[in-house]
C-alpha positions in Angstrom: -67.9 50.9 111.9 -66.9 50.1 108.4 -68.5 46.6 108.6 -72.1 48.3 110.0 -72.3 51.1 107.2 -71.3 48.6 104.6 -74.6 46.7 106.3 -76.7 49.4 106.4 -76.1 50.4 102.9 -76.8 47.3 101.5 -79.9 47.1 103.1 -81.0 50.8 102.0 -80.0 49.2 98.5 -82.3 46.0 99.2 -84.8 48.1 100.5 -85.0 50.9 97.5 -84.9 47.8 95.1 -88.0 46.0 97.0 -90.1 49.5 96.4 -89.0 49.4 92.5 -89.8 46.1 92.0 -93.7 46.7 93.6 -94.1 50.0 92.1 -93.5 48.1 88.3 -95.2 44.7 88.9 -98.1 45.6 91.3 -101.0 45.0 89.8 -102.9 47.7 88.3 -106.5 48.8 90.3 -109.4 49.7 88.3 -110.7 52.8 89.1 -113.6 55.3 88.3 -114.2 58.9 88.0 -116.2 61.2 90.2 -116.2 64.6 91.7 -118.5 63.7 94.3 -116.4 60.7 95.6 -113.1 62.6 95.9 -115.0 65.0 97.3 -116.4 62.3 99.8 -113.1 61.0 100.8 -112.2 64.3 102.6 -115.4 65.4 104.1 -116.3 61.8 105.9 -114.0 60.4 108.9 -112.2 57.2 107.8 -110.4 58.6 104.2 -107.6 55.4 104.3 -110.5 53.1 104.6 -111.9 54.4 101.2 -110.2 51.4 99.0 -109.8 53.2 95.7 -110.1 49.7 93.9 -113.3 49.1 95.9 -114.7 51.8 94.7 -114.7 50.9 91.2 -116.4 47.1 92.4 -119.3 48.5 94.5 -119.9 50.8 91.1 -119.9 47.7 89.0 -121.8 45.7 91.0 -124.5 48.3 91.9 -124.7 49.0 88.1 -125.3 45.3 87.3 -127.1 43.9 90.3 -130.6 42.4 90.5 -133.4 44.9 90.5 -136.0 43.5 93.2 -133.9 43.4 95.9 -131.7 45.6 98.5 -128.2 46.8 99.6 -126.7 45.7 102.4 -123.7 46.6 104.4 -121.9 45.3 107.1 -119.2 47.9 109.0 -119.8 50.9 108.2 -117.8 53.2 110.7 -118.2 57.2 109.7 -119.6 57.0 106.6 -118.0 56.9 103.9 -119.0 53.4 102.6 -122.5 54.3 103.0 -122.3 57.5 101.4 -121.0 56.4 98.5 -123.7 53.3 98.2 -126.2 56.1 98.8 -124.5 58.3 95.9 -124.3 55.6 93.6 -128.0 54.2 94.0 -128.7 58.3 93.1 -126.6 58.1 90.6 -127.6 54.9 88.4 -131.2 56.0 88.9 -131.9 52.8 91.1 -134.6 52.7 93.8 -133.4 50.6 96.4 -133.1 50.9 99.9 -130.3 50.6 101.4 -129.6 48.7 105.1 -126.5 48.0 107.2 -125.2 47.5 111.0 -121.8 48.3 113.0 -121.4 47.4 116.3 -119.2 50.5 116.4 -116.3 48.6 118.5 -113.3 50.0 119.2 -110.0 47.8 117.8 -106.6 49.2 119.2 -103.3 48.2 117.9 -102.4 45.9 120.1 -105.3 44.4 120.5 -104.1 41.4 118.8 -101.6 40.9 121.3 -103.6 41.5 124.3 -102.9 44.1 125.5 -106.2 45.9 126.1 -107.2 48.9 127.8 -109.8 51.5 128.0 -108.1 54.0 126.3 -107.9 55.0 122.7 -104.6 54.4 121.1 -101.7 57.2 121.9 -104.5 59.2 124.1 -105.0 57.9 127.8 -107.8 60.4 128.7 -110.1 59.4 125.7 -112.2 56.1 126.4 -113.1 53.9 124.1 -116.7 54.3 124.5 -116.6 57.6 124.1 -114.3 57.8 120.8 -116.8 55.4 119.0 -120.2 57.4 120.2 -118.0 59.9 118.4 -117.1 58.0 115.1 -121.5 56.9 115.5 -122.0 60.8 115.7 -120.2 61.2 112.7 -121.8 58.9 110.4 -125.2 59.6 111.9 -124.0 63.9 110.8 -122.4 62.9 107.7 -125.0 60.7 106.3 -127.5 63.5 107.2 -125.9 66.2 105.8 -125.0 64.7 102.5 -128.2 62.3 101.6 -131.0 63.9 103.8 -133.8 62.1 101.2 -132.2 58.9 101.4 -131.1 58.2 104.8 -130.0 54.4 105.1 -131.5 52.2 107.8 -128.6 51.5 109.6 -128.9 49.5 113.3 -126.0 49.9 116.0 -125.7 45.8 116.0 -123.6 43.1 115.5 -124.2 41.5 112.5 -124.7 38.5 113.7 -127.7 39.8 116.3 -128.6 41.5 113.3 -129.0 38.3 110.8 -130.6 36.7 113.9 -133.7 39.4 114.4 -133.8 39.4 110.2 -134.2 35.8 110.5 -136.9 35.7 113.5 -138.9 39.0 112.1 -138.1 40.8 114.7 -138.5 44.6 114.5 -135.5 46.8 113.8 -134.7 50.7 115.2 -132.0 52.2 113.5 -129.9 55.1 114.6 -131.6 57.7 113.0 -134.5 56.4 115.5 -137.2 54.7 113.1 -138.4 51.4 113.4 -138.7 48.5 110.3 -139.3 45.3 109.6 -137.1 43.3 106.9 -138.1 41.0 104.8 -136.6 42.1 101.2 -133.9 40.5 99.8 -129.9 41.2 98.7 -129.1 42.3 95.5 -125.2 43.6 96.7 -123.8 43.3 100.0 -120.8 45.0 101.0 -118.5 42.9 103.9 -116.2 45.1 106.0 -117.3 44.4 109.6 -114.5 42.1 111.6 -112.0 41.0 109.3 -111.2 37.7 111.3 -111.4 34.8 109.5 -114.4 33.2 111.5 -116.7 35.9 111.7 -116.0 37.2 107.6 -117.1 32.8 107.0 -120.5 33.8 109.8 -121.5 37.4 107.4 -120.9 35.3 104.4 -123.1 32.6 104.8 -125.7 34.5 106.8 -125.3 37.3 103.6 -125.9 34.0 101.3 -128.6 32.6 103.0 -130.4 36.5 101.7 -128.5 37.1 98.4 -130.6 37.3 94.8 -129.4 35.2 92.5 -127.0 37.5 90.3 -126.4 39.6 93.5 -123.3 40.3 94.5 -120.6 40.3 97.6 -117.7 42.8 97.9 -115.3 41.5 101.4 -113.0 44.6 102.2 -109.2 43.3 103.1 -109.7 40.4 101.2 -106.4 40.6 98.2 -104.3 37.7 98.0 -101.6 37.8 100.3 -103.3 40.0 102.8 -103.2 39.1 106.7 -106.5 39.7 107.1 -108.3 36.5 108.0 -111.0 37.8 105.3 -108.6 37.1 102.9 -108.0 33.1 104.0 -111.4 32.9 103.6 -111.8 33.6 99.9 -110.6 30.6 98.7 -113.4 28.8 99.9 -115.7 31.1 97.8 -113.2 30.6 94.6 -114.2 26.9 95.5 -118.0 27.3 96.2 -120.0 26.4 92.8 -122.5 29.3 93.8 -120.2 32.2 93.0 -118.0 33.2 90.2 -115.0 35.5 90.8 -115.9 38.7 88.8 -112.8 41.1 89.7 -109.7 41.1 92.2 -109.4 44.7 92.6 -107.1 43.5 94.7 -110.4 42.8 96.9 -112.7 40.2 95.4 -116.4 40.5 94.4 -118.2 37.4 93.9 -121.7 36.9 92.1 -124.0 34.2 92.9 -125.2 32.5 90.0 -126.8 29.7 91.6 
């Protein structure tokens, strides 16, 4: 007994030393100040997915981004992402409309380990189906309520179906029921659909293929040493001679200068 408290109090030790040592030598995030986004992150569902250092890189890049062209998003879940895109466009006095898709998907935990079932996570009489129509609900409501003369044209799609009717003109309906056609192009494009390795490599080319130069790409999940497969993915970008690194906050935003 002696032997197992000695064990355990060494490993509170190692433990209580590990959250030291990150709380001096993590790096420090960037940030911004605004009412209405901490207001945001309590009045849209998803308030842990509201990066606090993405925040200050979709400011910066919708501040310096190219005028002629649009924003794009890719995941956008209840809102919040959106919103504060939609806030921020208000905000810097910039006339641009702003575009998107989810596929609105439900992930569970152990997913990744396949075990799948129709459920949500922890609540066996709640479907999937049914939880996401309610998350859909909630951005449709949210994005409503809080930018009524700015609604975005968001399309329940895949991003890849999406790219694919962008690049054979066909006509789009987004979920607030209106149909367009699409044939600007991106000044800053905002990556946070599935983090897996392949499919962030798919959105970032097909985002390239539509990206300004001087626009710019933000990939949620992406800091270094992150087990997102988004964040295996950057180093090709650090290699590509199109983009330049312009922040690690910890996720990276990229401009293309060429």
């Amino acid at each position: 007994m002696l032997f197992q408290n000695l064990i355990e109090e060494q490993r509170i030790f190692f433990n209580y030393n590990n959250v030291i040592s990150y709380m001096i030598f993590r790096p420090k995030i960037k940030k911004i100040e605004d009412s209405f986004i901490a207001r945001l992150r309590c009045s849209v569902i998803g308030e842990g997915m509201l990066n606090e250092g993405n925040i200050f890189l979709i400011d910066h890049a919708i501040r310096n981004m190219p005028e002629n062209g649009i924003t794009f998003e890719i995941g956008v879940y209840g809102g919040l992402s959106t919103n504060l895109i939609l806030h921020l466009l208000a905000k810097y006095n910039k006339e641009v409309l702003h575009y998107g898709c989810d596929a609105w998907i439900y992930k569970g935990f152990k997913d990744h380990l396949g075990v799948v079932e129709n459920h949500i996570d922890g609540k066996k009489e709640i479907e999937r189906t049914d939880y996401m129509n309610y998350i859909k609900n909630s951005f449709i409501n949210a994005t409503t309520f809080l930018n009524p003369k700015h609604l975005p044209f968001i399309c329940h799609s895949t991003s890849d179906s999406f790219f694919n009717n962008w690049n054979t003109k066909k006509q789009f309906t987004d979920v607030f029921n209106r149909d367009f056609n699409l044939n600007s192009k991106i000044a800053f494009c905002y990556i946070d659909g599935d983090h897996s390795y392949n499919q962030t490599k798919m959105d970032f080319n097909n985002v390239n293929q539509k990206l300004l130069i001087g626009g710019y790409v933000l990939i949620d999940d992406s800091a270094k040493g992150s087990h997102f497969g988004s964040a295996k993915f950057i180093s090709e970008i650090l290699k590509n001679p199109q983009f330049i690194k312009i922040y690690s906050n910890p996720n990276y935003l990229f401009k293309k200068v060429k």
